[in-house]
N, C-alpha and C positions, 0 to 999 in steps of 0.2 A: 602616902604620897599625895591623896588625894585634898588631906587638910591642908598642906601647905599653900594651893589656892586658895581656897576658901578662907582662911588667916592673911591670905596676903590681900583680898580683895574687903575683907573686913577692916583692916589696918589702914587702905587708902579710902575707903568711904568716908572713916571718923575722920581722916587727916583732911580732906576734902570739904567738910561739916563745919570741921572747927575753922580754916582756913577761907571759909568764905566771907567775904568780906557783906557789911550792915547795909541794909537797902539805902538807908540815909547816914552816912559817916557823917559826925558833928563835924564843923568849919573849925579850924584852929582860932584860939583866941586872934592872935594876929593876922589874921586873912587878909592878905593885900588886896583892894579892889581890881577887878579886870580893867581898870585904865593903868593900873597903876603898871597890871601884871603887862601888858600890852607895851606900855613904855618899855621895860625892861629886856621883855622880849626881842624887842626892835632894834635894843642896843648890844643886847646881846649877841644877836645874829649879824647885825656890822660889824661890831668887836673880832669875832669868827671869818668873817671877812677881809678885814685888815691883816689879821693874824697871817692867812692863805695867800694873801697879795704879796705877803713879805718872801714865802718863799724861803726860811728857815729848818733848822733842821727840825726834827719831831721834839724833842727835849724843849730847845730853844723856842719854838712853836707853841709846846704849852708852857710855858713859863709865862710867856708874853701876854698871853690869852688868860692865864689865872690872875695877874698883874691887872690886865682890863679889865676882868670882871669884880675884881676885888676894890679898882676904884671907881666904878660904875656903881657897885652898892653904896659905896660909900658916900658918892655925890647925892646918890636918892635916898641917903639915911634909911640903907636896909640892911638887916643882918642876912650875912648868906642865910643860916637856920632859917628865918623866915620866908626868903625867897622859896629855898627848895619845900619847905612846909607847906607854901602857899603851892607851891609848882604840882606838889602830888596830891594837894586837895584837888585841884582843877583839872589833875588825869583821871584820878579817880572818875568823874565828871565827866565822861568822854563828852559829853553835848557839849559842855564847858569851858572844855581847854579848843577842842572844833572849832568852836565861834571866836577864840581868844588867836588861835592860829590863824583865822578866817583874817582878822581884822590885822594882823600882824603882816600876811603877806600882803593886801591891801597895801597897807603903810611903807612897807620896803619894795612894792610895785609903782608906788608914787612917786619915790625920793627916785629911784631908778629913773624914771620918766623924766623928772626936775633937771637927771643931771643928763640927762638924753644919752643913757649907756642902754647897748641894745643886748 
């Protein structure tokens, strides 16, 4: 009885070992710049917004919202792949995606402001 610890706590160590991620993960060939990533994000989370304003059902809801963001990419000639590729480079990156967030709420604390909703 006593190995069955000892085996179980050996099994999560290697899985833990191997499952750690590289102190420096390479960038994907396609790494969208963080202005870029920033833009997107911005529209993405009004997109999110407009979707909530409508007040549809959950189905209807995401439909609407895959539909946005599907021509959202398309306006800024990006492939979703690349979006999310580029998205979990710059999680990985917590300092990364932090400052990309940082500047995101900035940006939709602005247009807020612009359009004087409190």
């Amino acid at each position: 009885m006593k190995k069955l610890p000892v085996c179980l706590v050996l099994i999560l160590s290697v899985l833990l070992t191997c499952c750690q991620r590289p102190e420096e993960p390479m960038p994907p060939s396609s790494l969208l710049p963080k202005e870029k990533m920033v833009q997107l994000l911005v529209e993405l989370h009004l997109n999110e917004s407009r979707v909530e304003a409508a007040h549809l059902r959950a189905d209807s809801s995401q439909a609407l919202f895959n539909q946005l963001q599907k021509d959202m990419l398309w306006r800024h000639e990006v492939s979703d792949s690349v979006f999310w590729q580029s998205y979990r480079y710059y999680a990985v990156h917590n300092k990364d995606l932090d400052e990309l967030y940082g500047i995101v709420l900035d940006s939709l604390a602005a247009r807020k402001y612009e359009l004087g909703v409190r």
